[in-house]
MDTraj code that builds the backbone (N, CA, C; nanometers):
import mdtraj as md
import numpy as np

residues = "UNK UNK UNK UNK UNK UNK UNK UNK UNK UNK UNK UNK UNK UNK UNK UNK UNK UNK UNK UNK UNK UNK UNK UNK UNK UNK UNK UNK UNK UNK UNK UNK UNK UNK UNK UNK UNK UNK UNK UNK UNK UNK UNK UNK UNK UNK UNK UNK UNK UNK UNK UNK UNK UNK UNK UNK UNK UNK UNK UNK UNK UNK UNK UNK UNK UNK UNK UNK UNK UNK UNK UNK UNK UNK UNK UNK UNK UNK UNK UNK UNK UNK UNK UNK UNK UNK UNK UNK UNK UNK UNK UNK UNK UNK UNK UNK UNK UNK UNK UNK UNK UNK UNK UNK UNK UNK UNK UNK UNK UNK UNK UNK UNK UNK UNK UNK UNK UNK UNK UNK UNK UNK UNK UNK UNK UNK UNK UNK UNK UNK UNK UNK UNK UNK UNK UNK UNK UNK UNK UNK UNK UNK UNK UNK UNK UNK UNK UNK UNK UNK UNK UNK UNK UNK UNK UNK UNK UNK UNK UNK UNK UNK UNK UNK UNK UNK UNK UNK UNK UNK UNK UNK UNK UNK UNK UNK UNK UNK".split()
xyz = np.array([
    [-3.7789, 2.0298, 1.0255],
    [-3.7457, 1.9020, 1.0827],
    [-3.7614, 1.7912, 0.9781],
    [-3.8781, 1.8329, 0.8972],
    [-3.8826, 1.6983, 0.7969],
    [-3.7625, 1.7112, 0.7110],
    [-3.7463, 1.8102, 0.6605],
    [-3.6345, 1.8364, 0.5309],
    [-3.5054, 1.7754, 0.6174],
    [-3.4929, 1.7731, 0.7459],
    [-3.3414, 1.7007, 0.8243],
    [-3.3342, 1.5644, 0.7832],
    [-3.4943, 1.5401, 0.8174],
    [-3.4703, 1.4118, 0.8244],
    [-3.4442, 1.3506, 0.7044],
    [-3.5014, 1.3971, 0.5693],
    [-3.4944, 1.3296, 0.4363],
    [-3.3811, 1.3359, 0.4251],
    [-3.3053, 1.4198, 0.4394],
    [-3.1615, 1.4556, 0.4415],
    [-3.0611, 1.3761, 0.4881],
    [-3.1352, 1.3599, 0.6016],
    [-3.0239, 1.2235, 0.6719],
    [-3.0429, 1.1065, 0.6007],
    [-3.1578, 1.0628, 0.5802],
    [-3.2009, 0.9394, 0.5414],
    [-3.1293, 0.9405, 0.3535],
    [-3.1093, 1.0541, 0.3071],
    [-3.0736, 1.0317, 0.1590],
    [-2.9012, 1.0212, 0.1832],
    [-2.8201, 1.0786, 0.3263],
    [-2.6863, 1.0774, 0.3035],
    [-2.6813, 0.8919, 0.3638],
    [-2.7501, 0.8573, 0.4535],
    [-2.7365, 0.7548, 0.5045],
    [-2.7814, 0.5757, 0.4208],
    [-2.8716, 0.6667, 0.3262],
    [-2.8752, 0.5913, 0.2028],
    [-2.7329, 0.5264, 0.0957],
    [-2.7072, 0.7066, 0.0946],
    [-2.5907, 0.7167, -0.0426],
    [-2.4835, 0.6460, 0.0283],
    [-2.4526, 0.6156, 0.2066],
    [-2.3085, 0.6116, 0.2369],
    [-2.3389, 0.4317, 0.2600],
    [-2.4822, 0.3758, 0.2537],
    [-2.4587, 0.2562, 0.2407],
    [-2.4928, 0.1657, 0.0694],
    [-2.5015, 0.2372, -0.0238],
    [-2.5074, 0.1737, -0.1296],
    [-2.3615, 0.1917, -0.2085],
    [-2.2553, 0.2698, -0.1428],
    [-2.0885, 0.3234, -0.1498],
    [-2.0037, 0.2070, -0.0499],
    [-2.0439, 0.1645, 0.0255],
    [-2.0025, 0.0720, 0.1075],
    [-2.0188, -0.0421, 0.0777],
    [-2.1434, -0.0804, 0.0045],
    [-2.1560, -0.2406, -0.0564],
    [-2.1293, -0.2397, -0.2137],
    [-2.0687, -0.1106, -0.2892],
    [-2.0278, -0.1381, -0.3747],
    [-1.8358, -0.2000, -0.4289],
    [-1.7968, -0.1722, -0.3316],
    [-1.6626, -0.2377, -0.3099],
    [-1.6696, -0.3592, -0.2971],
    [-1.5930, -0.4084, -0.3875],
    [-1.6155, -0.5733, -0.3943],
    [-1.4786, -0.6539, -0.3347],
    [-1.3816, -0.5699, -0.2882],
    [-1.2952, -0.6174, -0.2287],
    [-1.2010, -0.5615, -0.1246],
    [-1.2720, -0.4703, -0.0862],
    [-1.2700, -0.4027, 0.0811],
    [-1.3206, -0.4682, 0.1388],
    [-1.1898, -0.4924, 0.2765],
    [-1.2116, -0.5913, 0.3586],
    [-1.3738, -0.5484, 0.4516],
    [-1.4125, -0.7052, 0.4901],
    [-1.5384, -0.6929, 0.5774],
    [-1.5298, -0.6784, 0.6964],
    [-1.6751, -0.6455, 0.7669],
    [-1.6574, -0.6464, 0.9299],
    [-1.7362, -0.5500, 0.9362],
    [-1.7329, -0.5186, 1.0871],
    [-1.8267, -0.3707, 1.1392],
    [-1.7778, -0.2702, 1.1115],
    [-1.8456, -0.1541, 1.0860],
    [-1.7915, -0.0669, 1.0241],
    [-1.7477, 0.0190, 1.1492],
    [-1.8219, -0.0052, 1.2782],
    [-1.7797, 0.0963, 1.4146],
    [-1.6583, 0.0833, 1.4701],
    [-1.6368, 0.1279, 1.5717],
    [-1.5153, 0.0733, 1.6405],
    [-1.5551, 0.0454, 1.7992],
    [-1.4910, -0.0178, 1.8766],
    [-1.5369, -0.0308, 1.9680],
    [-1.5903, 0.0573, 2.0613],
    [-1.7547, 0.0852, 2.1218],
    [-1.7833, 0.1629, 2.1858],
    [-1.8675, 0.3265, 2.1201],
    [-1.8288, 0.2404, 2.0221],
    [-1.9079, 0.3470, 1.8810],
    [-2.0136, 0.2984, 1.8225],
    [-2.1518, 0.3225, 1.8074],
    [-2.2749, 0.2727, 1.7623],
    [-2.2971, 0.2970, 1.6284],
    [-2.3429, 0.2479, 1.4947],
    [-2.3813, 0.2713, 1.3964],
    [-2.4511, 0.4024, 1.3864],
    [-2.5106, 0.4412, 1.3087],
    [-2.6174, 0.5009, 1.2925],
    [-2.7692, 0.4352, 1.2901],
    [-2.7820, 0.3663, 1.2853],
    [-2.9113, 0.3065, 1.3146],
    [-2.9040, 0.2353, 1.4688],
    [-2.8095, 0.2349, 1.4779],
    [-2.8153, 0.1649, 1.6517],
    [-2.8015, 0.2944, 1.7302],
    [-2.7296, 0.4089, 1.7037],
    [-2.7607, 0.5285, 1.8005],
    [-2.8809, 0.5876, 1.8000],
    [-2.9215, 0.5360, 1.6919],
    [-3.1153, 0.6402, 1.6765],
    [-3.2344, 0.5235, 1.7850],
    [-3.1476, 0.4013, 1.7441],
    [-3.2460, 0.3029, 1.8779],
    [-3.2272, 0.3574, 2.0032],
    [-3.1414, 0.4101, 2.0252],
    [-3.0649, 0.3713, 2.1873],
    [-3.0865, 0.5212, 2.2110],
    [-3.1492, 0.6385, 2.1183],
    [-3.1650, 0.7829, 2.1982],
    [-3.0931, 0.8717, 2.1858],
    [-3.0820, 0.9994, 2.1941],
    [-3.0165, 1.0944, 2.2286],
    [-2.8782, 1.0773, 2.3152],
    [-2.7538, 1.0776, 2.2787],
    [-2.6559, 1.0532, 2.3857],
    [-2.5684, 1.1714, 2.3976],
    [-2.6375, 1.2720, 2.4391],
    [-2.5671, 1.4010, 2.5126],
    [-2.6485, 1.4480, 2.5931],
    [-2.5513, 1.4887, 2.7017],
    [-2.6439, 1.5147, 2.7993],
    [-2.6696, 1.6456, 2.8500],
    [-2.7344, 1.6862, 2.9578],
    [-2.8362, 1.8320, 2.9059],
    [-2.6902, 1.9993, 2.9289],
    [-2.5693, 1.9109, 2.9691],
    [-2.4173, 1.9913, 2.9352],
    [-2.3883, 2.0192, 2.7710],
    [-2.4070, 1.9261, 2.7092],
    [-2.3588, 1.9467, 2.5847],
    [-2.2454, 1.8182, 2.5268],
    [-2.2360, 1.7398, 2.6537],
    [-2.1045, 1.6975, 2.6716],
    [-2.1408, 1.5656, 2.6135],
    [-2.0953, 1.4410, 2.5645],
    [-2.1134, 1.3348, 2.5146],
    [-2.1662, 1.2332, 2.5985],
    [-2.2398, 1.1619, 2.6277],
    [-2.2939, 1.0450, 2.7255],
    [-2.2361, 0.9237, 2.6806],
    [-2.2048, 0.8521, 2.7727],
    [-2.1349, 0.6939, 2.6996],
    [-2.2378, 0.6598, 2.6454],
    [-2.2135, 0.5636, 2.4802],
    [-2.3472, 0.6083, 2.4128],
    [-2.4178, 0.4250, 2.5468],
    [-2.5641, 0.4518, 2.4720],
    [-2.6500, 0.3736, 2.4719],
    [-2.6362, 0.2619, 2.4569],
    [-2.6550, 0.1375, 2.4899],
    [-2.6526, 0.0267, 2.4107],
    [-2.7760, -0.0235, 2.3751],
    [-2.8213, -0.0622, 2.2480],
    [-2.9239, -0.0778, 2.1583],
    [-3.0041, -0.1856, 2.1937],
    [-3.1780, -0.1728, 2.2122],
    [-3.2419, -0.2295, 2.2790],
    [-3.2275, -0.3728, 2.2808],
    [-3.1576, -0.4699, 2.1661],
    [-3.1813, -0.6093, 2.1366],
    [-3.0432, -0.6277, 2.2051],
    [-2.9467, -0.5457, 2.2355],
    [-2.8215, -0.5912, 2.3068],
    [-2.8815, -0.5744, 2.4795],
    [-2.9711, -0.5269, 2.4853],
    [-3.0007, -0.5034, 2.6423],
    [-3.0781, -0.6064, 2.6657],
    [-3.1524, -0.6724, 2.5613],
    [-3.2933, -0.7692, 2.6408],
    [-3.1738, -0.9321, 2.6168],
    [-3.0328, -0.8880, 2.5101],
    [-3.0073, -1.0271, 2.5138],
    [-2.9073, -1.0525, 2.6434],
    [-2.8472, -0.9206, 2.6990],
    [-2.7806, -0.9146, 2.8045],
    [-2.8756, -0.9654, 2.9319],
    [-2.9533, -0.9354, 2.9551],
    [-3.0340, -0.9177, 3.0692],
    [-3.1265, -1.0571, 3.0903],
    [-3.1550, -1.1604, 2.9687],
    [-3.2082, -1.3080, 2.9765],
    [-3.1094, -1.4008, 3.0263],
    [-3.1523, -1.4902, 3.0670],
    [-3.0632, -1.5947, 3.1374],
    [-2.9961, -1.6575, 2.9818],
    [-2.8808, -1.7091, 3.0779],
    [-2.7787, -1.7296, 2.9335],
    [-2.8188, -1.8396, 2.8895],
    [-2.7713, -1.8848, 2.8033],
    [-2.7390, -2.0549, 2.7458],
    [-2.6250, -2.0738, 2.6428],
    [-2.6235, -2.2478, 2.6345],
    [-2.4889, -2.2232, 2.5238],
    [-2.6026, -2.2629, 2.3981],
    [-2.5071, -2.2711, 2.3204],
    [-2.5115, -2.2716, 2.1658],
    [-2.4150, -2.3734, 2.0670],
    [-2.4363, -2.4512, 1.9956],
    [-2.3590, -2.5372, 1.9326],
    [-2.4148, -2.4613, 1.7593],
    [-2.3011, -2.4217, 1.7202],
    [-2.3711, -2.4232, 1.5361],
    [-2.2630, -2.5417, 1.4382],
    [-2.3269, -2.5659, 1.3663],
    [-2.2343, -2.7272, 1.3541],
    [-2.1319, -2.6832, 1.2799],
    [-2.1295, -2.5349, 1.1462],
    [-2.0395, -2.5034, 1.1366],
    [-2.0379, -2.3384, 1.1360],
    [-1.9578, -2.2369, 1.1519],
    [-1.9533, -2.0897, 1.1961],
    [-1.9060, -2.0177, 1.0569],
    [-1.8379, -2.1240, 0.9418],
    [-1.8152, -2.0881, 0.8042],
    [-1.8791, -2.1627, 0.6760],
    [-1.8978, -2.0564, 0.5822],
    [-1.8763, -2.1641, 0.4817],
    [-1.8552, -2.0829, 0.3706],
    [-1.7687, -2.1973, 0.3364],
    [-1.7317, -2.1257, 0.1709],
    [-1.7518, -2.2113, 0.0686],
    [-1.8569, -2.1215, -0.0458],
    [-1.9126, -2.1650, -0.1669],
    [-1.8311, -2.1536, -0.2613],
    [-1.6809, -2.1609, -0.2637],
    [-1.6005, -2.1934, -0.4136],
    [-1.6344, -2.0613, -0.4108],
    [-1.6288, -2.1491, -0.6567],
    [-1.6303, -2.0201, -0.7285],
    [-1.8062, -2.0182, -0.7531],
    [-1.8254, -1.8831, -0.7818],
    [-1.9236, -1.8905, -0.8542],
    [-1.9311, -1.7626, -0.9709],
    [-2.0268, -1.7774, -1.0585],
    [-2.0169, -1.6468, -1.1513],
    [-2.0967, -1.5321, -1.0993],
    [-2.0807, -1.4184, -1.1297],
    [-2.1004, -1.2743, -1.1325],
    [-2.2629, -1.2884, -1.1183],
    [-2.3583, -1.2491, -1.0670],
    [-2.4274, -1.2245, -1.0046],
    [-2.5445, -1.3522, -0.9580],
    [-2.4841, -1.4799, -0.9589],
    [-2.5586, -1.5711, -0.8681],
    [-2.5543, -1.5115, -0.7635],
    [-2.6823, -1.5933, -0.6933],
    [-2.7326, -1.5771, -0.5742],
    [-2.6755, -1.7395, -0.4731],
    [-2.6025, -1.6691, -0.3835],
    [-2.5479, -1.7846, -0.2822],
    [-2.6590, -1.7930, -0.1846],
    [-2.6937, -1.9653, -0.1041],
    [-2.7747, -1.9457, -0.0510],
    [-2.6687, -2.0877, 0.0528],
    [-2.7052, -2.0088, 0.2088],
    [-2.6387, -2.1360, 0.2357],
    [-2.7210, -2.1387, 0.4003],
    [-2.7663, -2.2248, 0.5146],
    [-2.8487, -2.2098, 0.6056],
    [-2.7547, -2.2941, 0.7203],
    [-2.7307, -2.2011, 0.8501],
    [-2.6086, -2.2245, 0.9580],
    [-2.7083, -2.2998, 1.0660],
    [-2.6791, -2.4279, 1.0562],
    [-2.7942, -2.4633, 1.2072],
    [-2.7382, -2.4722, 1.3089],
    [-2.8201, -2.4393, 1.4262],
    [-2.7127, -2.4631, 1.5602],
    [-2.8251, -2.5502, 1.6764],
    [-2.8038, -2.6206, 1.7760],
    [-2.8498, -2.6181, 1.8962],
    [-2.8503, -2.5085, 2.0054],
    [-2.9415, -2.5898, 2.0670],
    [-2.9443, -2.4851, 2.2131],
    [-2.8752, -2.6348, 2.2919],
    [-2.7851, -2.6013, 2.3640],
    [-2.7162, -2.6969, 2.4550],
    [-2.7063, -2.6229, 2.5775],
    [-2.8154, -2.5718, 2.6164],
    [-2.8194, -2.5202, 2.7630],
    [-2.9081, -2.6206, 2.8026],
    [-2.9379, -2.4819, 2.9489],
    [-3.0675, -2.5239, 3.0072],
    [-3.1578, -2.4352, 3.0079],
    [-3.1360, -2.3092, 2.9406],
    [-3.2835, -2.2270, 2.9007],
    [-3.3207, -2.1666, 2.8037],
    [-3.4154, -2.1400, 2.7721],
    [-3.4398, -2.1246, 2.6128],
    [-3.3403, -2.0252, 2.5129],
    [-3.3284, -2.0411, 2.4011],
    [-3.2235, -1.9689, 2.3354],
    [-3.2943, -1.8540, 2.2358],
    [-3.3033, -1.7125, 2.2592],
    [-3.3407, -1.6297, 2.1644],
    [-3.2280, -1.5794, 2.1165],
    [-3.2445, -1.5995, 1.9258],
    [-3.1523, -1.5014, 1.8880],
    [-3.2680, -1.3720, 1.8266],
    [-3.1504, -1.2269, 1.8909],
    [-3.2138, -1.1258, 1.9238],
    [-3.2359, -1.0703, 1.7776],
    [-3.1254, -1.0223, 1.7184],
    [-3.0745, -0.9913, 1.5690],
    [-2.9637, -1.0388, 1.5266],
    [-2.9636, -1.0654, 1.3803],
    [-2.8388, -1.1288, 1.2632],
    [-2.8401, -1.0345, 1.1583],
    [-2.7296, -1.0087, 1.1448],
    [-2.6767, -0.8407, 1.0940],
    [-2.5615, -0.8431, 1.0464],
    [-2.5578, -0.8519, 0.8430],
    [-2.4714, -0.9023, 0.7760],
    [-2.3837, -0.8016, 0.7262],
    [-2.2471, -0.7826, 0.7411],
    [-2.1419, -0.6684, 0.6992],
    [-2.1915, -0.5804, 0.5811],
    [-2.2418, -0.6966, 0.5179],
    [-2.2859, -0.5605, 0.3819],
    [-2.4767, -0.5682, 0.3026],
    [-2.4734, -0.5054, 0.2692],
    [-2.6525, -0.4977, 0.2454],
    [-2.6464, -0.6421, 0.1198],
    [-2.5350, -0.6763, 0.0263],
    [-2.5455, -0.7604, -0.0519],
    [-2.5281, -0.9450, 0.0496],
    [-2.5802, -0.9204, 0.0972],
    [-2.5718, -1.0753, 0.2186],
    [-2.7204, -1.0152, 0.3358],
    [-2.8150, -1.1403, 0.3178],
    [-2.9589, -1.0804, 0.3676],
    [-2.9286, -1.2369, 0.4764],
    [-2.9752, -1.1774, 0.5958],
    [-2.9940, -1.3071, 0.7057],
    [-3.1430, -1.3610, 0.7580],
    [-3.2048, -1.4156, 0.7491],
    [-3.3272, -1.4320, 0.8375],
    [-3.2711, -1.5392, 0.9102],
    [-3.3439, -1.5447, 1.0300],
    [-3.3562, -1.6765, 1.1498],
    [-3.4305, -1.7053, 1.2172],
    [-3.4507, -1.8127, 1.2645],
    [-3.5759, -1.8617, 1.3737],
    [-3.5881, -1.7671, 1.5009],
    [-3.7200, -1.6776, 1.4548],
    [-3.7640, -1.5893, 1.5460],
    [-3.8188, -1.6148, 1.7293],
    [-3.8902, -1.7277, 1.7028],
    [-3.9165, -1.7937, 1.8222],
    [-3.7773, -1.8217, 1.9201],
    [-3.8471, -1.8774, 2.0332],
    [-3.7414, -1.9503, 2.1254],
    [-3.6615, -2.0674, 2.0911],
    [-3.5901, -2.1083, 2.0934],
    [-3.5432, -2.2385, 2.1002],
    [-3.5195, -2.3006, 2.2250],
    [-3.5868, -2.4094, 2.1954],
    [-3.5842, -2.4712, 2.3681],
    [-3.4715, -2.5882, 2.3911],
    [-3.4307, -2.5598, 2.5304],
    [-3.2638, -2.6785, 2.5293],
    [-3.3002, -2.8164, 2.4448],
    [-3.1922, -2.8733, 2.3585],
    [-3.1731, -2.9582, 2.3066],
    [-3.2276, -2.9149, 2.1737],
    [-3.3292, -2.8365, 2.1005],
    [-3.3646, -2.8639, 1.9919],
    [-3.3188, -2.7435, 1.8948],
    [-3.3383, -2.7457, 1.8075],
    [-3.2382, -2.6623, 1.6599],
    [-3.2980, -2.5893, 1.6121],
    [-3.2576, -2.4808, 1.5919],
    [-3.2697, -2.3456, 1.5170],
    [-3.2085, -2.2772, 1.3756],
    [-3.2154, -2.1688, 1.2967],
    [-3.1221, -2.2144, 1.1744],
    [-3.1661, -2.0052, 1.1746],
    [-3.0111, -1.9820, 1.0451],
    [-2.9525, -1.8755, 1.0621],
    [-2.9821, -1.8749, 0.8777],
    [-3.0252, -1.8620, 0.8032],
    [-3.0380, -1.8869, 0.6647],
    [-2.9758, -1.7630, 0.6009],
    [-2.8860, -1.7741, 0.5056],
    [-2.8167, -1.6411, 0.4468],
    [-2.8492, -1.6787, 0.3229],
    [-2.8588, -1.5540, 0.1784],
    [-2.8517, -1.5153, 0.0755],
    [-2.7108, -1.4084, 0.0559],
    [-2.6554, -1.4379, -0.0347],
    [-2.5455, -1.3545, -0.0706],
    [-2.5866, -1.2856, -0.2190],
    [-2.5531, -1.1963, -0.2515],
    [-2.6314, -1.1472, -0.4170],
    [-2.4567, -1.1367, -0.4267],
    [-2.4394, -1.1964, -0.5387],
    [-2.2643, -1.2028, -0.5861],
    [-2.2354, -1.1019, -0.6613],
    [-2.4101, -0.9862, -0.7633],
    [-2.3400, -0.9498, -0.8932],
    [-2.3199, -0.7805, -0.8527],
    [-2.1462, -0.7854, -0.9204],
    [-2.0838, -0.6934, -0.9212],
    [-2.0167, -0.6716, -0.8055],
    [-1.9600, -0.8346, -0.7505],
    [-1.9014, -0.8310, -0.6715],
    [-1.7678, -0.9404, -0.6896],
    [-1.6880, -0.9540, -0.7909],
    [-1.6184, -1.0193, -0.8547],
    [-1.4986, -0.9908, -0.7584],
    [-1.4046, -1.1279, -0.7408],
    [-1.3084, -1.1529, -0.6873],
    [-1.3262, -1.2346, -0.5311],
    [-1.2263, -1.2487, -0.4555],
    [-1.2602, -1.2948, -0.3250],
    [-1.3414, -1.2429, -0.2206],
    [-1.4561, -1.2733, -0.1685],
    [-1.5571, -1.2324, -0.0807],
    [-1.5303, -1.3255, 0.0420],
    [-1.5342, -1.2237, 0.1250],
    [-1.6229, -1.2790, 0.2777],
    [-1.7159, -1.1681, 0.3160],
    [-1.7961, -1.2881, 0.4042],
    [-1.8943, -1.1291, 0.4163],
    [-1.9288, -1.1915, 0.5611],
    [-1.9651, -1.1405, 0.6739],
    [-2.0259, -1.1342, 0.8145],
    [-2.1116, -1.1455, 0.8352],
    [-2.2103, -1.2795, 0.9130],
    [-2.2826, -1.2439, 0.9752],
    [-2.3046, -1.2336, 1.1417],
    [-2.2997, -1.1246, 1.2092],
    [-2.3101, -1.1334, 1.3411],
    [-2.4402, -1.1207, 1.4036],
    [-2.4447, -1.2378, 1.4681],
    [-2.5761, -1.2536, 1.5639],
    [-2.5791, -1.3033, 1.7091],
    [-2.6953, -1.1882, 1.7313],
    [-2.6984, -1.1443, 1.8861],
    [-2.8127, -1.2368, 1.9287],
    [-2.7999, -1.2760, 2.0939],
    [-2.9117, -1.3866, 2.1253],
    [-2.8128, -1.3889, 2.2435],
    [-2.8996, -1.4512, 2.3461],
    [-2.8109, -1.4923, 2.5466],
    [-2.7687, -1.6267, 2.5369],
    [-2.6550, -1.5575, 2.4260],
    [-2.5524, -1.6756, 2.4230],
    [-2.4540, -1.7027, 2.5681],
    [-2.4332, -1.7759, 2.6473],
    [-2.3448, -1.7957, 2.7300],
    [-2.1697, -1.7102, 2.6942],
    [-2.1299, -1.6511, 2.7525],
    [-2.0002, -1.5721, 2.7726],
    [-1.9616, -1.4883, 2.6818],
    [-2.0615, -1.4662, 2.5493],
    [-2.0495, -1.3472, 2.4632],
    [-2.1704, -1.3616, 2.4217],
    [-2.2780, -1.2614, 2.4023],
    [-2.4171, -1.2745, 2.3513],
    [-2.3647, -1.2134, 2.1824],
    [-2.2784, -1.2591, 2.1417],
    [-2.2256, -1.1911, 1.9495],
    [-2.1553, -1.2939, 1.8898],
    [-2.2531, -1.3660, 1.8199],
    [-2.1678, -1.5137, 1.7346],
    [-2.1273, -1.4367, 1.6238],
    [-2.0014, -1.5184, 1.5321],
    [-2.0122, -1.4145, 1.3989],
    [-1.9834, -1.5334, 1.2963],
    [-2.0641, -1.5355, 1.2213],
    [-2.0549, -1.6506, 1.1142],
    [-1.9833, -1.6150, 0.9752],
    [-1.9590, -1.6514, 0.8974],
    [-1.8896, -1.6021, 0.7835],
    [-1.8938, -1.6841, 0.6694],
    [-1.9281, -1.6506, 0.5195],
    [-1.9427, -1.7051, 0.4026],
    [-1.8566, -1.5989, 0.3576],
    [-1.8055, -1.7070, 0.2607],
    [-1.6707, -1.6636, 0.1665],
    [-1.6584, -1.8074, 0.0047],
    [-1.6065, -1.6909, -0.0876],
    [-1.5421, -1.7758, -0.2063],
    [-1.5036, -1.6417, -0.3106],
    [-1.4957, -1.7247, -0.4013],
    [-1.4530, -1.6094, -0.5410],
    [-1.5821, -1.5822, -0.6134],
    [-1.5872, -1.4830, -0.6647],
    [-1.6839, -1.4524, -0.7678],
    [-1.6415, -1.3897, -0.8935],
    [-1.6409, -1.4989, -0.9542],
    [-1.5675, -1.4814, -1.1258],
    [-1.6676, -1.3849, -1.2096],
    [-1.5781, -1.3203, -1.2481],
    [-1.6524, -1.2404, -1.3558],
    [-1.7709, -1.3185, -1.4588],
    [-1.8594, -1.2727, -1.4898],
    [-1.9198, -1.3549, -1.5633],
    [-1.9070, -1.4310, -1.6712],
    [-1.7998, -1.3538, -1.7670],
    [-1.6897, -1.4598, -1.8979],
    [-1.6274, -1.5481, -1.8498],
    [-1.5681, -1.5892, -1.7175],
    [-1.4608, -1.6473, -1.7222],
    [-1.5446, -1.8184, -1.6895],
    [-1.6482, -1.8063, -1.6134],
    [-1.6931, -1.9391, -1.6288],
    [-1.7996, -1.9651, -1.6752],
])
top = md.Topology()
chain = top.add_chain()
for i, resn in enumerate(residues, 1):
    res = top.add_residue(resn, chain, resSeq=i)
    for name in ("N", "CA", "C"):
        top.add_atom(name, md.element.get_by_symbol(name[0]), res)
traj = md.Trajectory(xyz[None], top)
């Protein structure tokens, strides 16, 4: 059982440091609808059932607690941004603020960026109606030359979709050219 697991964990390694090395394959989720990652099917359990037969999978614990809280809205002042040019392995840093414009407190659950080279943290606490919260991204640019966008989608009991998706984008010039 251990040797499975290293196993998994070294292919699941290799198939995400192959995925963020493309610097100009388009972004987004890599699932398709109704299809769970691999780290979101290992949250959500076993999904076959004691037939053999496939179970509609699971949905992953931070999509269930953001489904299941009372909603609210959300204002973020902007959902993009794009940093130009920059050279070959700056570090982009850019921070998405939003309100809570409900009437009950706003948790965001998880923020979960298309590729491992774009890191998200955010205000873990509640946000209470009227006051502001922030979504802070790092982008690592090097060896990622040419036009970038990259995703961030974040989950929280947002009113009529609990999945915002924010997005940073620009060029990243080789390091000679500027």
């Amino acid at each position: 059982m251990k040797k499975i697991l290293i196993v998994l964990f070294s292919v699941l390694l290799a198939v995400s440091l192959v995925s963020c090395s493309e610097s100009n394959a388009p972004e987004g989720d890599n699932t398709t609808p109704g299809q769970e990652n691999v780290d979101d099917a290992a949250a959500a359990g076993d999904a076959t059932q004691a037939t053999g037969a496939p179970a509609a999978p699971k949905k992953p614990g931070y999509q269930q607690q953001a489904e299941a809280m009372a909603k609210t809205n959300v204002n973020f002042s902007s959902e993009e941004y794009d940093f130009g040019q920059v050279k070959d392995g700056e570090i982009v840093r850019h921070t998405f603020k939003f309100t809570n414009t409900g009437s009950n407190p706003l948790v965001v659950q998880r923020a979960k960026a298309s590729c491992g080279c774009t890191v998200p943290t955010w205000t873990k606490e509640p946000v209470q109606p009227g006051e502001t919260g922030e979504i802070a991204v790092e982008f690592n640019s090097k060896n990622k030359a040419g036009m970038q966008t990259k995703t961030i989608t974040v989950t929280g009991n947002f009113d009529g979709n609990i999945n915002k998706v924010l997005r940073i984008k620009g060029e990243v010039l080789p390091a000679s050219d500027k």
